[in-house]
Biopython code that builds the backbone (N, CA, C, O; Angstrom):
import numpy as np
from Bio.PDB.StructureBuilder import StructureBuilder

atoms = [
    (1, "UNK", "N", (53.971, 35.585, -32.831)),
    (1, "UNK", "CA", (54.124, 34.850, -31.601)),
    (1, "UNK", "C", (53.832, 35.789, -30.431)),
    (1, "UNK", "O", (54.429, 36.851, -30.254)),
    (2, "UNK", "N", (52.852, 35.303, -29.639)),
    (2, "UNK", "CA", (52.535, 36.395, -28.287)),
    (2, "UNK", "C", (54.202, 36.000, -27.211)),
    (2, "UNK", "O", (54.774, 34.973, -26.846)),
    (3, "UNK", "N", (54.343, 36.928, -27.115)),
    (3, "UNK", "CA", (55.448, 36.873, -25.906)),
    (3, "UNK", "C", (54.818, 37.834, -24.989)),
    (3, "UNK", "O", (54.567, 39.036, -25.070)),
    (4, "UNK", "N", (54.594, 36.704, -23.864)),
    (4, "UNK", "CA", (54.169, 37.568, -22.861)),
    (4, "UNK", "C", (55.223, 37.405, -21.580)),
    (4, "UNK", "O", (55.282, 38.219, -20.659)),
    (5, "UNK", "N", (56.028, 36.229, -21.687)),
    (5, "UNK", "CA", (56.530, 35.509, -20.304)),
    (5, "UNK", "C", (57.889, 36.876, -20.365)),
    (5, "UNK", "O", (58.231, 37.678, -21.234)),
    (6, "UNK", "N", (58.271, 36.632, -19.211)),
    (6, "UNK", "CA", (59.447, 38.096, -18.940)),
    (6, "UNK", "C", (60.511, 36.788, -17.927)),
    (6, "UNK", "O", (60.075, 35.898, -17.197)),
    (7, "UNK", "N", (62.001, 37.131, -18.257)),
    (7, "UNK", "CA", (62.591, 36.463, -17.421)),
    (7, "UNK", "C", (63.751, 37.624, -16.683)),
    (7, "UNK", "O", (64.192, 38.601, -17.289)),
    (8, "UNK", "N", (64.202, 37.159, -14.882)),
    (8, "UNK", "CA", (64.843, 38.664, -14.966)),
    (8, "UNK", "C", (66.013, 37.164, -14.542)),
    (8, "UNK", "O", (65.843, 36.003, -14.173)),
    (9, "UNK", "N", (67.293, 38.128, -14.893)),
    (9, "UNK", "CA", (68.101, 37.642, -13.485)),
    (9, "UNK", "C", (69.490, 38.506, -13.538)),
    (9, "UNK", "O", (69.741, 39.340, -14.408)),
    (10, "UNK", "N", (70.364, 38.147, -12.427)),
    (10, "UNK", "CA", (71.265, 39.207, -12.117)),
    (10, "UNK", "C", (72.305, 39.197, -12.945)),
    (10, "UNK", "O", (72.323, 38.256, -13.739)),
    (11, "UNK", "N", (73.056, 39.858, -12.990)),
    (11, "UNK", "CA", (74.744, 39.600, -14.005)),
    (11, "UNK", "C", (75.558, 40.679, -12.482)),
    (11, "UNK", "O", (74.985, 41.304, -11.590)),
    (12, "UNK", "N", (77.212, 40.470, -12.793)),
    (12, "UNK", "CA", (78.351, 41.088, -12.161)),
    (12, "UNK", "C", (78.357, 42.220, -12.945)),
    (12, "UNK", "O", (77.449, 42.463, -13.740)),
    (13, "UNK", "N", (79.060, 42.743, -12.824)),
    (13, "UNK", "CA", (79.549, 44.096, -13.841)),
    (13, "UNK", "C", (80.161, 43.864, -15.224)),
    (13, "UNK", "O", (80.096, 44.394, -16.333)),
    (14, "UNK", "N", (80.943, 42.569, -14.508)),
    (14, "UNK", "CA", (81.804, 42.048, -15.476)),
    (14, "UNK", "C", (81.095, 40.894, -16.540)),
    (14, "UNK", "O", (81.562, 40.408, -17.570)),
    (15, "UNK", "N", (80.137, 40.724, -16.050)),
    (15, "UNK", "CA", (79.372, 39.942, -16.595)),
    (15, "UNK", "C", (78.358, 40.468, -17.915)),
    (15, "UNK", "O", (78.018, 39.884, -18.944)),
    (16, "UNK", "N", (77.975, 42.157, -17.263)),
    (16, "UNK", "CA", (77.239, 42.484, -17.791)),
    (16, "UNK", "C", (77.636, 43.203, -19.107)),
    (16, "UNK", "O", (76.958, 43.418, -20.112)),
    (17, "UNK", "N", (79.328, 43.614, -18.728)),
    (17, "UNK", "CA", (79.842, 44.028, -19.922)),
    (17, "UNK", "C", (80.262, 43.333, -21.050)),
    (17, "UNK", "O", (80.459, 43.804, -22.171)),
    (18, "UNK", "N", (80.404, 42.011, -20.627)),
    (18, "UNK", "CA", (80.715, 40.649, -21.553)),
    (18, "UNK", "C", (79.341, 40.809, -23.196)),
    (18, "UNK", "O", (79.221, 41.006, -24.406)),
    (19, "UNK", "N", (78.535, 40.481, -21.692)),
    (19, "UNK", "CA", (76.984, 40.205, -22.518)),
    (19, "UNK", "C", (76.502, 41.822, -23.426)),
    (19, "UNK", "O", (76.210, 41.690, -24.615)),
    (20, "UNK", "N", (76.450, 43.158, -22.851)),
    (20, "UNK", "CA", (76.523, 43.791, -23.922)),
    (20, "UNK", "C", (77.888, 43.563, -25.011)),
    (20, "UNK", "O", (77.711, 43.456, -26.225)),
    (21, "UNK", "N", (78.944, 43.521, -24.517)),
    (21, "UNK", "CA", (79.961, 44.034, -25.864)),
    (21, "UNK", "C", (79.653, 42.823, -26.851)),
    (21, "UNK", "O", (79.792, 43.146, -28.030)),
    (22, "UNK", "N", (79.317, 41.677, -26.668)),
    (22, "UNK", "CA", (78.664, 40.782, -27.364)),
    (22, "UNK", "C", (77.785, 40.944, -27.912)),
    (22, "UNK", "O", (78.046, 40.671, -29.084)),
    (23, "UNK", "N", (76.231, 41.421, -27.759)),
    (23, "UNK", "CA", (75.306, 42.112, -28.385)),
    (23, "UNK", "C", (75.864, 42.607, -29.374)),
    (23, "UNK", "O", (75.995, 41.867, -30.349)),
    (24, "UNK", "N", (76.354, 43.951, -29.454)),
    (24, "UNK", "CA", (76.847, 44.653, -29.901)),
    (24, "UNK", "C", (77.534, 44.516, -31.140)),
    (24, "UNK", "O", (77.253, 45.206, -32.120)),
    (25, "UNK", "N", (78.615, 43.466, -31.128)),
    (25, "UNK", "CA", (79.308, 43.202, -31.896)),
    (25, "UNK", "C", (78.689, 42.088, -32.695)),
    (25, "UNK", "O", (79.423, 41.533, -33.513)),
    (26, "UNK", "N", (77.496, 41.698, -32.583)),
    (26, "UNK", "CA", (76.188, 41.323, -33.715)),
    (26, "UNK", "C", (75.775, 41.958, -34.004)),
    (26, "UNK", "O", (75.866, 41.803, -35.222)),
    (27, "UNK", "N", (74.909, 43.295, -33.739)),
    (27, "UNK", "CA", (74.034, 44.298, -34.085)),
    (27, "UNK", "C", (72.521, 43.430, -33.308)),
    (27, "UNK", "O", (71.436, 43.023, -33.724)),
    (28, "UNK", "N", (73.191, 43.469, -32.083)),
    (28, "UNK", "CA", (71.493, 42.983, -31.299)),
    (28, "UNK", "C", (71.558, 43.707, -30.393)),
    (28, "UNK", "O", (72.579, 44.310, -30.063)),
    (29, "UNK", "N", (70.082, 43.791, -29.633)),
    (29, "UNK", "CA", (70.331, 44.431, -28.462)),
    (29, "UNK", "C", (70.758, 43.486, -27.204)),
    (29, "UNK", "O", (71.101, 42.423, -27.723)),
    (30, "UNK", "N", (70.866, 43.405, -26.096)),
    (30, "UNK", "CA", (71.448, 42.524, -25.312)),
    (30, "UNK", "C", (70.527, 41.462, -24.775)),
    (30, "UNK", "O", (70.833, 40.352, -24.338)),
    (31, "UNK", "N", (69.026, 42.163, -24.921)),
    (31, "UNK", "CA", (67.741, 41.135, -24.449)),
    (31, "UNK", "C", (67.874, 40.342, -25.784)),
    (31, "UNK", "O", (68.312, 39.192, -25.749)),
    (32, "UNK", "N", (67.563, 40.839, -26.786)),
    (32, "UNK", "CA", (68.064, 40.124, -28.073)),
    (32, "UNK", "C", (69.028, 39.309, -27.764)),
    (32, "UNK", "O", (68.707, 38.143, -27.537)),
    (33, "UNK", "N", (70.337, 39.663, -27.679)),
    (33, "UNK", "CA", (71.097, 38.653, -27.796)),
    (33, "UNK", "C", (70.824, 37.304, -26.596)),
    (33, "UNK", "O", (70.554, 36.226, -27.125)),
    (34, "UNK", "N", (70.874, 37.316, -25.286)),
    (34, "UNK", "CA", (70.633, 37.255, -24.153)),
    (34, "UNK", "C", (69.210, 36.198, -24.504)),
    (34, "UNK", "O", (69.217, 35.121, -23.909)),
    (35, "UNK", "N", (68.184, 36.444, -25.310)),
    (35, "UNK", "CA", (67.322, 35.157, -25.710)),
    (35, "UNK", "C", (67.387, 34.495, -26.894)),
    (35, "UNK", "O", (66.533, 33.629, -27.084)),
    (36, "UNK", "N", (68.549, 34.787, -28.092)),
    (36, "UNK", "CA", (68.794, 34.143, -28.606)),
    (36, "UNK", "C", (69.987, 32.604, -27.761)),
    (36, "UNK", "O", (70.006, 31.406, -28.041)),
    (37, "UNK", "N", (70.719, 33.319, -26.828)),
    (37, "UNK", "CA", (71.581, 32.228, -26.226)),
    (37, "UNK", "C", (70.634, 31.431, -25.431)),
    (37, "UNK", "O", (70.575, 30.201, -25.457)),
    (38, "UNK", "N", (69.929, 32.179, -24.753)),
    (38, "UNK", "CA", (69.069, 31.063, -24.222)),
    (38, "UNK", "C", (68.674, 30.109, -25.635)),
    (38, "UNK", "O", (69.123, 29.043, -26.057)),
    (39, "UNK", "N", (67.711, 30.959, -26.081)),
    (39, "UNK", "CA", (67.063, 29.699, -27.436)),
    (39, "UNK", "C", (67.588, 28.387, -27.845)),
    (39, "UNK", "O", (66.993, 27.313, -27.755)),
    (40, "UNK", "N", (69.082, 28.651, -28.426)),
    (40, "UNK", "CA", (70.025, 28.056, -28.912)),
    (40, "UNK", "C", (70.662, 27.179, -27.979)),
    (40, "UNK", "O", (71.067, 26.184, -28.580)),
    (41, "UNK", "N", (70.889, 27.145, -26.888)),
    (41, "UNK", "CA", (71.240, 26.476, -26.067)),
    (41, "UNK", "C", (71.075, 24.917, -26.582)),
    (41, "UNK", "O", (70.048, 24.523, -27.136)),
    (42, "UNK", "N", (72.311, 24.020, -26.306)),
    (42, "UNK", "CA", (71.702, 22.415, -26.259)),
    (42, "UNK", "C", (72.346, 21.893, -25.044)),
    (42, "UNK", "O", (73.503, 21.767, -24.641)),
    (43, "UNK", "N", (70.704, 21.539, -24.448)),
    (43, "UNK", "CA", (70.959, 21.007, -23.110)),
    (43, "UNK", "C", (71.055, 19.309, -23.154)),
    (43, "UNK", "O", (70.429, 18.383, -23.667)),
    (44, "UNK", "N", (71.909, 19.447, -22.530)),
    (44, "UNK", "CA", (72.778, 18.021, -22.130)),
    (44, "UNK", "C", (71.839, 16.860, -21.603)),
    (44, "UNK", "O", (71.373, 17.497, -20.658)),
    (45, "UNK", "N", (71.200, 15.591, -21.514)),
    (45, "UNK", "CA", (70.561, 14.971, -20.756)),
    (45, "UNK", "C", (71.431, 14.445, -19.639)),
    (45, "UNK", "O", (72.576, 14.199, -20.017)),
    (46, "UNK", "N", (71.204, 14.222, -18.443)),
    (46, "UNK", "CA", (72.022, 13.741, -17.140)),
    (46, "UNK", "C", (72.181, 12.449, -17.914)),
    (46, "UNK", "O", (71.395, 12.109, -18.799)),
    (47, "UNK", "N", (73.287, 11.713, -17.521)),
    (47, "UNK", "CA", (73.480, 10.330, -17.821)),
    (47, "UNK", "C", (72.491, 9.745, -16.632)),
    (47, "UNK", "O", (71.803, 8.819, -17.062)),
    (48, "UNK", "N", (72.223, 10.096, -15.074)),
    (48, "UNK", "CA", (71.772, 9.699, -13.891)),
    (48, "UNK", "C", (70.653, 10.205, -13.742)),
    (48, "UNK", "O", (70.563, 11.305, -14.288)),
    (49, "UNK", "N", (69.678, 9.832, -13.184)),
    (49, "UNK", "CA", (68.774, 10.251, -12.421)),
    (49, "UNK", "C", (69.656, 11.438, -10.994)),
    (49, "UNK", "O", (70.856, 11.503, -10.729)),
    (50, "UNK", "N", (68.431, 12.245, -10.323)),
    (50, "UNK", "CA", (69.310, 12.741, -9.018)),
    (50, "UNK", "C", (69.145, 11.846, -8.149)),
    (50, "UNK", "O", (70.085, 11.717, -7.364)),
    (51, "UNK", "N", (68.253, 11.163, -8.012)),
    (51, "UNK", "CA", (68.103, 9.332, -6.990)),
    (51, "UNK", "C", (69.151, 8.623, -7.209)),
    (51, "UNK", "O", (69.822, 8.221, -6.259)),
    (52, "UNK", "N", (69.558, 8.277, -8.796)),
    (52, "UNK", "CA", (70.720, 7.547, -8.802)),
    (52, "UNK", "C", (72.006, 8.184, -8.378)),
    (52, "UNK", "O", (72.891, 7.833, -7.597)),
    (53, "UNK", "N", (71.835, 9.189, -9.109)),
    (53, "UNK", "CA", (73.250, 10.086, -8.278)),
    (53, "UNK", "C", (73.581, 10.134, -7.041)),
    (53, "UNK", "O", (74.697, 10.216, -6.527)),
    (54, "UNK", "N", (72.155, 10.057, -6.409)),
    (54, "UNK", "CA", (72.311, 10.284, -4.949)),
    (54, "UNK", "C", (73.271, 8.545, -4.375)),
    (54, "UNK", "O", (74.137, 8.343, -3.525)),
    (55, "UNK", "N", (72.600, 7.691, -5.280)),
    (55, "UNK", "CA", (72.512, 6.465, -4.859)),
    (55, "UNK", "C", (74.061, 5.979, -4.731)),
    (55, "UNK", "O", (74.436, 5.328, -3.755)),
    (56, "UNK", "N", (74.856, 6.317, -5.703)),
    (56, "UNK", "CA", (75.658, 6.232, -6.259)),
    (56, "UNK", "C", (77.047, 7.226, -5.330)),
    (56, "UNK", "O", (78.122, 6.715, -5.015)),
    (57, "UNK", "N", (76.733, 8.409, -5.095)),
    (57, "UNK", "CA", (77.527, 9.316, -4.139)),
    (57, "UNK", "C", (77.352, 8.539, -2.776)),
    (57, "UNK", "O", (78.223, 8.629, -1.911)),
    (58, "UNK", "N", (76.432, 7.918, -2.627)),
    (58, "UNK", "CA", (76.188, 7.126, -1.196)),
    (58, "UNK", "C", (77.613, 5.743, -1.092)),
    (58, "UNK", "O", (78.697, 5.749, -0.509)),
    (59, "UNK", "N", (76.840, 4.582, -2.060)),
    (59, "UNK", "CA", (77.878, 3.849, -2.583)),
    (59, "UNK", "C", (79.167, 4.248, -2.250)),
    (59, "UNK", "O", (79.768, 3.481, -1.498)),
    (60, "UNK", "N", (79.775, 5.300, -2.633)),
    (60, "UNK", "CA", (81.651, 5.695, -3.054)),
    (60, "UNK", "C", (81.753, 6.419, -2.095)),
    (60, "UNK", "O", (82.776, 7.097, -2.181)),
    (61, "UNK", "N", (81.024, 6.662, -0.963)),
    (61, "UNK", "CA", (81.157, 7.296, 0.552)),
    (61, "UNK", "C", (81.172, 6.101, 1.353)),
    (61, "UNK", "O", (82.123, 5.911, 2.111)),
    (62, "UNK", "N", (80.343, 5.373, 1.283)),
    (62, "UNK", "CA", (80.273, 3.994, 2.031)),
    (62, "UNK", "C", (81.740, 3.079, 1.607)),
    (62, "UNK", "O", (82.301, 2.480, 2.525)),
    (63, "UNK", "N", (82.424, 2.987, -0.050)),
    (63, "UNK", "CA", (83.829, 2.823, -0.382)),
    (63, "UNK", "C", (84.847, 3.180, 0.547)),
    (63, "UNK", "O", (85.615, 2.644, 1.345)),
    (64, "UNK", "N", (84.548, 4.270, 0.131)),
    (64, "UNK", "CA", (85.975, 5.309, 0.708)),
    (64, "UNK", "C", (86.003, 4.889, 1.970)),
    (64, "UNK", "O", (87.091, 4.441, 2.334)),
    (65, "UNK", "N", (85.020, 4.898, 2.856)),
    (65, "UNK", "CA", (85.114, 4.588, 4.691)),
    (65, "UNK", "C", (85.886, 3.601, 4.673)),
    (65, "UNK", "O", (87.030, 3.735, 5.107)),
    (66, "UNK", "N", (85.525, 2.608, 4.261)),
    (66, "UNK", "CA", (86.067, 0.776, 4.603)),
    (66, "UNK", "C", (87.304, 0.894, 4.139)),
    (66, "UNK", "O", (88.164, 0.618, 4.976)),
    (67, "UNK", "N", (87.772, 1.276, 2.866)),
    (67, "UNK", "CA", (88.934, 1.566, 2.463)),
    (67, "UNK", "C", (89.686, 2.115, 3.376)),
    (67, "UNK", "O", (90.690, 1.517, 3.763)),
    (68, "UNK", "N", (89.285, 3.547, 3.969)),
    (68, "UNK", "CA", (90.010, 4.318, 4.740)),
    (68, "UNK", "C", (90.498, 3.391, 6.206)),
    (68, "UNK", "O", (91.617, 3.375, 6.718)),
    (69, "UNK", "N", (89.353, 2.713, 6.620)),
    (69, "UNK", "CA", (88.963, 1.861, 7.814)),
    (69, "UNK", "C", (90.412, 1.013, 7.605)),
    (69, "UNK", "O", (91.461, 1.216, 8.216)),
    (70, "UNK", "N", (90.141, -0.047, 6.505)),
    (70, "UNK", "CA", (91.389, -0.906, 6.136)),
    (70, "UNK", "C", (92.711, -0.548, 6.262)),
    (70, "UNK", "O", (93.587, -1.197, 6.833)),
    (71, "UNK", "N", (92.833, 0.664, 5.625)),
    (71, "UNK", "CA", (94.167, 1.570, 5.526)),
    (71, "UNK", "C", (94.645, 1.626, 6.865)),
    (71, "UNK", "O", (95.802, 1.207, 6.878)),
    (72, "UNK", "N", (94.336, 1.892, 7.762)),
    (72, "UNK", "CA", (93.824, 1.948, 8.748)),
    (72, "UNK", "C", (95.026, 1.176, 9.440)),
    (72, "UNK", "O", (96.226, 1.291, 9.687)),
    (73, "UNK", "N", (93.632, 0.064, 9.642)),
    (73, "UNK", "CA", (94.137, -0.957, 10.052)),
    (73, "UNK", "C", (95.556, -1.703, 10.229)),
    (73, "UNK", "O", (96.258, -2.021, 11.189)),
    (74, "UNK", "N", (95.638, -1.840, 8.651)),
    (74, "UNK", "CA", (97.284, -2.084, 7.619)),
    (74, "UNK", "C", (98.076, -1.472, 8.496)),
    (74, "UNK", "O", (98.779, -2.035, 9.334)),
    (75, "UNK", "N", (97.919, 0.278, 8.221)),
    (75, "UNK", "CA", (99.318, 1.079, 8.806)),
    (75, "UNK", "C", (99.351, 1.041, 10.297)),
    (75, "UNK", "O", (100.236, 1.555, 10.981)),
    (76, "UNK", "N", (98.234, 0.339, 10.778)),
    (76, "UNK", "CA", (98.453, 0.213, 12.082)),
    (76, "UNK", "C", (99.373, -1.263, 12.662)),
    (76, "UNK", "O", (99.317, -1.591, 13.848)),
    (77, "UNK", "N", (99.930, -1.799, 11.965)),
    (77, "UNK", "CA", (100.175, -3.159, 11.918)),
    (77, "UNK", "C", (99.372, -4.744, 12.571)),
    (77, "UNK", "O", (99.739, -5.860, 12.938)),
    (78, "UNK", "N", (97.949, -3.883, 12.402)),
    (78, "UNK", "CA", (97.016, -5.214, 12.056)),
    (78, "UNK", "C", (97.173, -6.277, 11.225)),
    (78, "UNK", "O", (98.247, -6.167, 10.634)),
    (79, "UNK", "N", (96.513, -7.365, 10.885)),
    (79, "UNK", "CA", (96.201, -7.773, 9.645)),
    (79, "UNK", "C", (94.830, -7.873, 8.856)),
    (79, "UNK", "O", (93.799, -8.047, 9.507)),
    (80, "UNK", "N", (94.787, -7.775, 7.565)),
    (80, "UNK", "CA", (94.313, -7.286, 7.261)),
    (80, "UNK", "C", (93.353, -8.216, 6.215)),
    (80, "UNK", "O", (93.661, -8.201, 5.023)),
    (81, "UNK", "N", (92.267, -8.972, 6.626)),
    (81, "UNK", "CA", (91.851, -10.368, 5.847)),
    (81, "UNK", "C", (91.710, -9.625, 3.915)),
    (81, "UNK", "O", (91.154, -8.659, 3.393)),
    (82, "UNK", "N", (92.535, -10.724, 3.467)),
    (82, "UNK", "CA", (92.602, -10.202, 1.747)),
    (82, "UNK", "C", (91.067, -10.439, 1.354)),
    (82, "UNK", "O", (90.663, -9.752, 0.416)),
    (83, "UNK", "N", (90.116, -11.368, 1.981)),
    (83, "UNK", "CA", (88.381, -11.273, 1.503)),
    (83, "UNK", "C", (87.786, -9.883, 1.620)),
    (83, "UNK", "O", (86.858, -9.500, 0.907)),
    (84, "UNK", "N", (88.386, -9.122, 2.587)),
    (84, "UNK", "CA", (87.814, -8.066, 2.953)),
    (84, "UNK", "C", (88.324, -6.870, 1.730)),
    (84, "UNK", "O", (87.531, -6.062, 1.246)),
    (85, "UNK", "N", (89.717, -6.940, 1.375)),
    (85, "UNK", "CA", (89.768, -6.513, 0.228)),
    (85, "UNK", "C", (88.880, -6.641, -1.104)),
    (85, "UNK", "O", (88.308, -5.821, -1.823)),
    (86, "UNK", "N", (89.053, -8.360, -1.111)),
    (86, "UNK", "CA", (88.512, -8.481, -2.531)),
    (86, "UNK", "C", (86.953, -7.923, -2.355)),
    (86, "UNK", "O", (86.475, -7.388, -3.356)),
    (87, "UNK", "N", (86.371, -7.979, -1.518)),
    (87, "UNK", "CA", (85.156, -7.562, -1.098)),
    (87, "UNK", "C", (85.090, -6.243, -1.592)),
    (87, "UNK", "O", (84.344, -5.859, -2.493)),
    (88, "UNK", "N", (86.128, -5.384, -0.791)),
    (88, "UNK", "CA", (85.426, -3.969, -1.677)),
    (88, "UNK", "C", (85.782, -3.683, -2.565)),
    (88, "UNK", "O", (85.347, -2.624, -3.016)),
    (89, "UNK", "N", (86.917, -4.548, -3.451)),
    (89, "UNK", "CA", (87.229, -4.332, -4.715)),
    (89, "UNK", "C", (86.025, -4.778, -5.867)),
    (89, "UNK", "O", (85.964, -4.239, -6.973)),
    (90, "UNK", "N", (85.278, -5.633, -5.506)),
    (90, "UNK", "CA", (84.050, -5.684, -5.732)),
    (90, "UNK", "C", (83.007, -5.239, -6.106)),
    (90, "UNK", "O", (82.222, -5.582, -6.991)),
    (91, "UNK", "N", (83.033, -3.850, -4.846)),
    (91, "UNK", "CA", (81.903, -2.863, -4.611)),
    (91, "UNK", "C", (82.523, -2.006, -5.291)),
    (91, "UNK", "O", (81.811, -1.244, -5.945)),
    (92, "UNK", "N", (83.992, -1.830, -5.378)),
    (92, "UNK", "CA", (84.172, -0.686, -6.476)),
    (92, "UNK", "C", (84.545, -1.305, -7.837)),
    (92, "UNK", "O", (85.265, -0.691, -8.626)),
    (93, "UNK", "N", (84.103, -2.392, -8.074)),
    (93, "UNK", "CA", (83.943, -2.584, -9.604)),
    (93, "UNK", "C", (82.357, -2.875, -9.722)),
    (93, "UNK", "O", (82.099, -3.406, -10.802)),
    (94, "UNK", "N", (81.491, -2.719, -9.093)),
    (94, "UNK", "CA", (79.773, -3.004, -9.134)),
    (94, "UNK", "C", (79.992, -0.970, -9.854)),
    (94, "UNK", "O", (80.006, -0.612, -11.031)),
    (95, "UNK", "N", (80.091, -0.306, -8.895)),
    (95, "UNK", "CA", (80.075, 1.018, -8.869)),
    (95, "UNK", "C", (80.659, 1.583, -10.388)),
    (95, "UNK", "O", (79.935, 2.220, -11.153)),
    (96, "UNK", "N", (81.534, 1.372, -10.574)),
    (96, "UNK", "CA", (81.968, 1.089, -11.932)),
    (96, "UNK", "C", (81.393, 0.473, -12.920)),
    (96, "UNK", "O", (81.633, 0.696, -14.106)),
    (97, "UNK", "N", (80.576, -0.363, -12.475)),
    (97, "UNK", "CA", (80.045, -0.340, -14.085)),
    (97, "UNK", "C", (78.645, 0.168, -14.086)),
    (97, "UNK", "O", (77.954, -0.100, -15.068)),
    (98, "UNK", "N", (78.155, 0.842, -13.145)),
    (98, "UNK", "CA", (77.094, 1.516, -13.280)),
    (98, "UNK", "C", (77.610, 3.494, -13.887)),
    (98, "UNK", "O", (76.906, 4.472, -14.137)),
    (99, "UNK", "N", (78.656, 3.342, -13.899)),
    (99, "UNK", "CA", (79.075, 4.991, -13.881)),
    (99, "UNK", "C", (79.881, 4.373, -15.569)),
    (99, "UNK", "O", (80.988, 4.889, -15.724)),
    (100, "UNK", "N", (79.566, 3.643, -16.450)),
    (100, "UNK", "CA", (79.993, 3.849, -18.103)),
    (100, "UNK", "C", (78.559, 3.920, -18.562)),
    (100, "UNK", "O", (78.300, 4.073, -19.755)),
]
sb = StructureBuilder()
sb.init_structure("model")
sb.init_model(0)
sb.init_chain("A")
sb.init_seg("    ")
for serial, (resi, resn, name, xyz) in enumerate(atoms, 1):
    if name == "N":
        sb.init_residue(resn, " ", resi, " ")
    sb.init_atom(name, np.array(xyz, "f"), 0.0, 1.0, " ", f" {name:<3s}", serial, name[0])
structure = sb.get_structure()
């Protein structure tokens, strides 16, 4: 196998002593060990897109306001129309079933 590609990146001290005494205690060297963990690695698929994520963090920010707004309201001794509840109880059960 040609290996030509080189990867660098930084470690702490503490980091770096982790990753040798680990080597080590395989009988690898630390680049050795260090691309076997890479290799081996199993990467996770996102359940989301980052659009949906985004979409979605938007959603439960836009929640939270009206909620907060309502709360609000309530402890202010407004009243407080129960549609407007069921309304965002709504939006946070739409939101919910996009996040199972």
């Amino acid at each position: 196998m040609n290996q030509t590609r080189q990867i660098h990146y930084r470690l702490s001290e503490l980091e770096y002593r982790k990753l040798v005494t680990s080597a080590s205690q395989i009988g690898l060297s630390t680049s050795a060990y260090a691309k076997q963990l890479a290799l081996r690695s199993k990467l996770i698929e996102p359940k989301f897109s980052h659009e949906d994520a985004v979409q979605l963090n938007l959603a439960l920010a836009r929640i939270g306001n009206n909620l907060n707004q309502l709360t609000k309201q309530a402890n202010q001794g407004y009243y407080v129309e129960p549609e407007e509840v069921r309304a965002l109880r709504s939006e946070v059960n739409a939101v919910w079933q996009q996040l199972r």
